[in-house]
C-alpha positions in Angstrom: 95.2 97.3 88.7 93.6 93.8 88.6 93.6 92.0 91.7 94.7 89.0 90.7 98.1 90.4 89.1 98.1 92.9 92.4 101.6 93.0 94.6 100.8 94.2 98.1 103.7 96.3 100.1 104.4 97.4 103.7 106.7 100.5 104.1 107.8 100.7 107.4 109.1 105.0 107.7 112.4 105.8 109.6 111.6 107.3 113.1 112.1 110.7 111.5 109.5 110.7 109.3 106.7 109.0 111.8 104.4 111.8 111.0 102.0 113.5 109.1 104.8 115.2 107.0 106.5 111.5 106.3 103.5 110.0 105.5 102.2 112.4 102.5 105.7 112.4 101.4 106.4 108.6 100.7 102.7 108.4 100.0 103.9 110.8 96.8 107.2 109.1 96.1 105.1 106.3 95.6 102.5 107.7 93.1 105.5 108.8 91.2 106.8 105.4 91.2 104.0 103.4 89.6 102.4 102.5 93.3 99.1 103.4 95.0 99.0 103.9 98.5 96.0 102.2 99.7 96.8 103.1 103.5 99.6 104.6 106.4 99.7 104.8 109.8 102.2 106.7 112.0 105.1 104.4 111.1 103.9 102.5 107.9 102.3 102.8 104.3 100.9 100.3 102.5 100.7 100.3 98.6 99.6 98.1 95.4 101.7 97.9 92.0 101.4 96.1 89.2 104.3 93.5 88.3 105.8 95.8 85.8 106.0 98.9 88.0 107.5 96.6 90.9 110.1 95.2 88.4 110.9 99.1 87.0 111.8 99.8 90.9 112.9 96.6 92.1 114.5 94.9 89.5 112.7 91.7 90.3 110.8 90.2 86.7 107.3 89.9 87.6 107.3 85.9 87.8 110.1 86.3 90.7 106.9 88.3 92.2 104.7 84.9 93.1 108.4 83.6 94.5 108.5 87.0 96.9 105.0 86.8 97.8 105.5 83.3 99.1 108.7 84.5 101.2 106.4 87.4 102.4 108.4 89.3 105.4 111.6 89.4 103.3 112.9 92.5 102.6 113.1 94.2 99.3 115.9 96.9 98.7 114.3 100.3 99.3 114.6 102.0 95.7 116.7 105.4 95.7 114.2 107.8 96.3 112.7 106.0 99.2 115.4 105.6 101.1 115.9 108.9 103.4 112.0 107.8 104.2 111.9 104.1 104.8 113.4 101.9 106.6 112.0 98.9 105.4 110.1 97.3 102.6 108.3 93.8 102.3 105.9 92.0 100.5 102.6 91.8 102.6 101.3 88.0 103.3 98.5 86.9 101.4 95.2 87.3 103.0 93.5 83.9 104.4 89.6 83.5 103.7 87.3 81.2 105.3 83.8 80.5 104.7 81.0 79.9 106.3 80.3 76.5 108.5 78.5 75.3 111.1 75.5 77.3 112.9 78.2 79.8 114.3 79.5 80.8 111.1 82.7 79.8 111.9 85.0 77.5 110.4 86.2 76.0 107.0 88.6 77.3 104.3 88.2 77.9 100.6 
């Protein structure tokens, strides 16, 4: 996946499946959906997918994708297979960077 065409997603798990077990699961519904989990914790999984594997399982056409990305925090309905695993879906926020200023190294934005 190229990082510019890249949608980032937070899975939050249903308290049932905060655990090991949950994790590896979702972490497999997701390969078999297109996804790639990049992370998890107890209660969440993050993933990447490209625009045409988020519009296969969300229905969304990949230019509505920039649109969800900029309402970040929304939820997305949780495709069929995901559901008896997670609660929640959303699109992550876009990272901020800042660069270098001042003798700190602190400051300014790109």
């Amino acid at each position: 996946m190229r990082a510019a065409r890249t949608i980032r997603l937070q899975l939050a798990l249903r308290a049932e499946w905060r655990n090991a077990r949950g994790v590896a699961k979702v972490r497999g519904l997701l390969r078999s959906l297109g996804f790639e989990p990049v992370g998890a914790g107890r209660a969440t999984v993050s993933a990447r997918s490209d625009p045409d594997a988020f519009a296969e399982a969300f229905g969304a056409a990949p230019v509505e994708v920039a649109d969800l990305a900029r309402d970040a925090g929304a939820g997305l309905l949780v495709p069929d297979a995901l559901r008896p695993f997670v609660e929640s879906i959303t699109v992550a926020p876009a990272h901020q960077y800042f660069g270098r200023g001042g003798a700190s190294g602190q400051g300014g934005t790109r």
